[in-house]
N, C-alpha and C positions, 0 to 999 in steps of 0.2 A: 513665820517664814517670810522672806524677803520677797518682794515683788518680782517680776518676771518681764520688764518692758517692751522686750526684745521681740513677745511674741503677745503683747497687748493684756497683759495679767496685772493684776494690782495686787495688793498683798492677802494672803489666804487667809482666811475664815475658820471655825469650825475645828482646829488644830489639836493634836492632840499627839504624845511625846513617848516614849518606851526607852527603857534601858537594861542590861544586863551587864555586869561587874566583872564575870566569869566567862572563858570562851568553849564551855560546855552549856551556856545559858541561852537561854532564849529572851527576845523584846518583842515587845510585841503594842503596836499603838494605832487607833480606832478612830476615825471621825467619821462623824453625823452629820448629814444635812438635811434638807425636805428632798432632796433625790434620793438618798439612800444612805449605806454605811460603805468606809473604805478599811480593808483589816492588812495593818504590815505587821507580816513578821518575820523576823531576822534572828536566826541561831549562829552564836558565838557570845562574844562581849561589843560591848558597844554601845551608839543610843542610833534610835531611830524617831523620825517627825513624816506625822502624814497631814497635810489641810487640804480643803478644797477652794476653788472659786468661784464668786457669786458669775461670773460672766465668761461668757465662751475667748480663746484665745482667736488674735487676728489675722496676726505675726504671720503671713506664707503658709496658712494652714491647707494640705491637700486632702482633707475629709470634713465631712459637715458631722458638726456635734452640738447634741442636742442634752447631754449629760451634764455632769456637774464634773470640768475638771479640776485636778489635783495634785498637789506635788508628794513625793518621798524624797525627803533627806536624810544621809546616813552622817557618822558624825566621823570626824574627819581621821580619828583614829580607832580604829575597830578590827576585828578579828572575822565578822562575816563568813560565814561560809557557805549561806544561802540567803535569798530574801523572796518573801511571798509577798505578792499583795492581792488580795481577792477583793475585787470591784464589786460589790451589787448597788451602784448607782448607772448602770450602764443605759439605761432607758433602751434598750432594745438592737444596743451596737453590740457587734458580737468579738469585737478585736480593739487592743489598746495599742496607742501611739507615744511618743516618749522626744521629748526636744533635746537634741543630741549639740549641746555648743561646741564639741571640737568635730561636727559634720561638716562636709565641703569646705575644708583648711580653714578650721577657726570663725568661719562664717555663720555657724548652728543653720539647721534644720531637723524638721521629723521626720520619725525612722519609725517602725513598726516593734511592740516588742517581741522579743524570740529569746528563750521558748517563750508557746504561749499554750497553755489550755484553756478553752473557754466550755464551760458544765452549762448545758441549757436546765433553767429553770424547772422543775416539776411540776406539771399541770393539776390545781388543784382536782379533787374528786368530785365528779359530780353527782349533783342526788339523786339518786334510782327512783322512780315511783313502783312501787308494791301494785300491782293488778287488781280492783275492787273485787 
């Protein structure tokens, strides 16, 4: 994935690429880091690219992030007709932000994304003690 200057990003890490031929098909493409995993997927025909980056963006950022961010790219000719991406690298943020370059007339800025569902984690179970 190409760097990101604009908003203090170097080139992504970790990348990892999906495709579908058919626009009844699903892509569907997965990176890895020591934060966690990122899962795109996109039903139609198409491809799809998810990386992450080792270092937080700088660029006029208006929230503090402490996660692993990431880019999604979709390929420039596709059928899309939906796209997921489920974050469990969030370190404990509960909403994601997205750099929008035709915000504020071609100026880029971030924007929140919408929709959004954010599913809190399941608390593992803990262990009962049995009464002697």
């Amino acid at each position: 994935m190409p760097s990101a200057p604009g908003i203090g990003l170097s080139t992504a890490q970790e990348c990892a690429s999906g495709s579908s031929p058919t626009p009844a098909g699903t892509a569907t493409a997965s990176s890895t880091s020591t934060s966690g995993t990122i899962t795109v997927t996109a039903h139609g025909s198409g491809g799809i690219t998810v990386g992450q980056y080792s270092q937080q963006p700088t660029g006029g950022v208006p929230f503090n992030s402490v996660g692993s961010p990431f880019d999604v790219a979709l390929s420039d000719i596709n059928t899309f007709t939906s796209v997921t991406i489920k974050d469990c690298a969030l370190n404990g943020f509960t909403n994601l932000w997205w750099y929008n370059t035709a915000a504020n007339g071609g100026a880029g800025g971030w924007q929140t994304v919408t929709p959004e569902t954010y599913t809190r984690p399941a608390m593992p179970a803990s262990p009962r003690r049995r009464p002697v």
